[in-house]
C-alpha positions in Angstrom: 0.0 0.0 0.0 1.3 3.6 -0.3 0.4 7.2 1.4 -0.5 10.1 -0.7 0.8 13.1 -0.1 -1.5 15.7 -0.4 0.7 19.4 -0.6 -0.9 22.7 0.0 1.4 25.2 -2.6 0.6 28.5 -2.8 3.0 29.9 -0.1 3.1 32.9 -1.4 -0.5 33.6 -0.5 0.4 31.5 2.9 -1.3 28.8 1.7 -4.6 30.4 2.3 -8.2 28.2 1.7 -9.1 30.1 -0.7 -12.2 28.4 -3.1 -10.1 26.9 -5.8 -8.0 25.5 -2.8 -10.0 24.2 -1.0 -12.3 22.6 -4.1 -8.7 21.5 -5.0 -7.9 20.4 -1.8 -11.3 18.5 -2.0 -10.7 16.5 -4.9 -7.7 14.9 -4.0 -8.7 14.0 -0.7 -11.2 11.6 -3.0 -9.3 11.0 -5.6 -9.6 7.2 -6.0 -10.0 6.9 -2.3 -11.5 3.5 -2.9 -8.2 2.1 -4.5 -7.5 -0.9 -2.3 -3.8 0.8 -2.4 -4.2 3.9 -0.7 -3.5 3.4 2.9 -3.0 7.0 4.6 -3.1 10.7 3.4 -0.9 12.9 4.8 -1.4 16.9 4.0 1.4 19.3 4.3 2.4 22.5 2.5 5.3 24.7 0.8 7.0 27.7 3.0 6.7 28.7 6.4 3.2 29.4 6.5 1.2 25.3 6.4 -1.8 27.3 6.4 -3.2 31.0 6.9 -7.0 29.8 6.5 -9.4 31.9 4.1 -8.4 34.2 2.0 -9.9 37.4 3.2 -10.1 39.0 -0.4 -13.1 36.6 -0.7 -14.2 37.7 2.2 -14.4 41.3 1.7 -17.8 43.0 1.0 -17.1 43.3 -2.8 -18.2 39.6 -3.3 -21.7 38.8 -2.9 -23.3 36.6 0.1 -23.8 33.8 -1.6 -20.0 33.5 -2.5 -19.3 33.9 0.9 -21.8 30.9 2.0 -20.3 28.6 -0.9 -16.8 29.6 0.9 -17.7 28.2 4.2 -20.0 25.7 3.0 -16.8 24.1 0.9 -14.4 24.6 4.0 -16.8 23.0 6.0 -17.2 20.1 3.4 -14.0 19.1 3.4 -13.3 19.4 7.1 -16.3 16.9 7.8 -14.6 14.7 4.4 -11.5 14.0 6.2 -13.1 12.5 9.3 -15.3 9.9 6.4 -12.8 8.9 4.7 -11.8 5.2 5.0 -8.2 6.1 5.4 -6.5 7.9 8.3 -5.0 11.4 7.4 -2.0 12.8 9.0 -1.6 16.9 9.1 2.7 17.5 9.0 3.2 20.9 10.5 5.9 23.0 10.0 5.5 26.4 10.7 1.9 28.4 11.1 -1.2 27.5 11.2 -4.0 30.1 11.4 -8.0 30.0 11.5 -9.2 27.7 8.9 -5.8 26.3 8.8 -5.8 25.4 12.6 -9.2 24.0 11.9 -7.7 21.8 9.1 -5.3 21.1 11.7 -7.6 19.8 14.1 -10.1 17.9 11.7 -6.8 15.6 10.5 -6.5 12.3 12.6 -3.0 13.0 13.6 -0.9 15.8 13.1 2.9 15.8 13.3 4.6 19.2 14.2 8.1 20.5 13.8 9.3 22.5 17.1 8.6 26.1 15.0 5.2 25.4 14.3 2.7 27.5 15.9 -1.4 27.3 16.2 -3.8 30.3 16.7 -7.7 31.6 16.1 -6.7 35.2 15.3 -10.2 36.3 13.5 -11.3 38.5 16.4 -8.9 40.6 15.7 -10.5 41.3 12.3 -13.6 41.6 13.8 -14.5 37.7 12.3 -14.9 35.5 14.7 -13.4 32.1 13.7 -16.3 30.3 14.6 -16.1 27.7 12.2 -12.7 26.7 13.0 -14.1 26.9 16.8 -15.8 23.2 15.9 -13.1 21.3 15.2 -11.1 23.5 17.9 -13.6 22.6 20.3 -13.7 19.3 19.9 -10.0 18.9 20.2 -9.0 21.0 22.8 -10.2 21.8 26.6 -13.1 24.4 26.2 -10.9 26.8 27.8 -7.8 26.7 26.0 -10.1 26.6 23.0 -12.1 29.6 24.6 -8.6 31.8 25.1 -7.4 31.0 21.6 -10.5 32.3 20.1 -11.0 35.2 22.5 -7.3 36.4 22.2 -6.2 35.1 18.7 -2.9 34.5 20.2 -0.7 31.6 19.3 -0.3 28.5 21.0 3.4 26.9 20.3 4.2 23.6 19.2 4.4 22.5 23.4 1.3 24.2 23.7 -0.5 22.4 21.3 0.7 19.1 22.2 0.1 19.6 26.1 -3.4 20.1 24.9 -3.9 17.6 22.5 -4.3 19.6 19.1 -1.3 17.6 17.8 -0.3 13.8 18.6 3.2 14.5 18.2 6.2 17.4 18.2 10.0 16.6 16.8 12.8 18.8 15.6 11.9 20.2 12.4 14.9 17.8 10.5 12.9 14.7 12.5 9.6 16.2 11.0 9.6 13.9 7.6 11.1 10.7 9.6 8.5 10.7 12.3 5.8 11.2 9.9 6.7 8.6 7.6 7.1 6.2 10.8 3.7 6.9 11.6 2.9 5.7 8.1 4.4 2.8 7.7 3.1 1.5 11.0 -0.6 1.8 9.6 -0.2 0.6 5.9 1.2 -2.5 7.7 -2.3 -2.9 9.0 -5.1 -4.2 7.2 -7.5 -1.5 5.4 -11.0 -2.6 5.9 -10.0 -3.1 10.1 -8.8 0.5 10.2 -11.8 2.0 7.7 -14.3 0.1 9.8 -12.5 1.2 13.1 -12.2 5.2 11.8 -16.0 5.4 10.7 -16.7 3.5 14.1 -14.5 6.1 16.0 -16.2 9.1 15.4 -19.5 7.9 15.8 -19.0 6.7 19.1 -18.0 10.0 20.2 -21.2 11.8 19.4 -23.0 9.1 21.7 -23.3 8.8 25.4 -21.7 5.9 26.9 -24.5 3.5 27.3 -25.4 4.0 23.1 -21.7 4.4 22.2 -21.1 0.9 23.6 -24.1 -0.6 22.5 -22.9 0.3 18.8 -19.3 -1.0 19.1 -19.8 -4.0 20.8 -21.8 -4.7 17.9 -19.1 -3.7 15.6 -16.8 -5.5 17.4 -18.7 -8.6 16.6 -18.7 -7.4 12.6 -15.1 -7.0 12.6 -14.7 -10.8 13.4 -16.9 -11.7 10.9 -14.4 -10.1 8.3 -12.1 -11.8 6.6 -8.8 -9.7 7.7 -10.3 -10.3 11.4 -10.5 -13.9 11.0 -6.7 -13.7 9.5 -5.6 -11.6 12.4 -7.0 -14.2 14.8 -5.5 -17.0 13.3 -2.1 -15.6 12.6 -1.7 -14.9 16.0 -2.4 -18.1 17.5 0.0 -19.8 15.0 2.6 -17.0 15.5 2.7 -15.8 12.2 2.7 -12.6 10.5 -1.2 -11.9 9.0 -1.4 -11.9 5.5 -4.3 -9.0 4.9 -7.0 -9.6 2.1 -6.7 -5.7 0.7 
């Protein structure tokens, strides 16, 4: 299996969301996402800005409202598109990420950091309240770093961020590649329809209060075993062998 690497490259523009990036961004997060090759996605981007999140020329009052709803209605899209898709995606950090960037950010699985990277809400200072960003943020992060993030705009650091769980990992920004590559490796050398079934299963769980949540993957537990890569794991394991996965 191999990991695609999805490259936001427009750092000139600090990467920003603009439409055509994030329609872009959209299509090849799908692109053949079915292939039973594709194992992982990992997004990163080009200069020292990963991502500066909309681009506020789109945002100014020259365009019309509906523009403006098809802007967050895309972002939105493909923030919800990363959490259904049947791989895991990995965000690798290096350098800033702002707004709809932090969002992005926060709506990937993982996300690897270099040491330089750096995390912040700063629309209240524009007088646009990143409230969009404030879903993924606040289901990431404690409500009250989230809260002082989006009340101050100021940055959290790469520490920061992992103290508080917005990133699963930080290493020096020459480790940054390495670590994220280690992280890939170690789930295409799992089987694909265990990790789709236990990613969809993931976030639905966490919608649910306990009693519900465990009611639904105790039956999905049961459905994993009646797959054929489950039966292989199984197997392999009692004979001590390695599992040879169906994908």
């Amino acid at each position: 299996g191999f990991c695609r690497n999805i490259i936001l490259n427009n750092p000139r523009k600090r990467n920003a969301l603009s439409l055509s990036m994030l329609q872009s961004l959209r299509e090849d997060l799908l692109h053949d996402v079915k292939s039973k090759d594709l194992r992982v996605i990992i997004i990163s981007a080009e200069g020292p800005v990963f991502c500066s999140g909309h681009d506020l020329k789109e945002l100014s009052s020259e365009d019309d409202m509906k523009h403006h709803s098809q802007v967050f209605e895309v972002c939105a899209e493909v923030m919800t598109l990363i959490q259904k898709l049947p791989v895991p995606v990995i965000a690798k950090v290096n350098g800033l990420a702002t707004a709809a960037g932090c969002q992005l950010v926060a709506s990937c699985d993982i996300a690897v950091a270099s040491e330089k990277s750096q995390f912040a809400t700063p629309g209240v200072n524009i007088g646009l309240f990143c409230s969009t960003p404030a879903v993924a943020l606040g289901r990431s992060l404690p409500r009250k770093v989230a809260l002082e993030m989006l009340f101050t705009g100021e940055a959290l650091s790469a520490q920061e961020a992992l103290m508080h769980g917005l990133v699963s990992k930080v290493v020096p920004e020459d480790k940054l590649e390495e670590e994220t590559m280690k992280i890939s490796h170690k789930i295409c050398e799992s089987s694909k329809s265990v990790l789709a079934l236990g990613k969809a299963t993931f976030y639905r769980q966490m919608t649910q209060d306990l009693d519900a949540a465990y009611k639904m993957t105790t039956q999905v537990m049961v459905d994993n075993l009646t797959l054929r890569d489950g039966q292989e794991g199984i197997e392999a394991f009692i004979q001590k062998r390695k599992p040879v996965w169906s994908h």
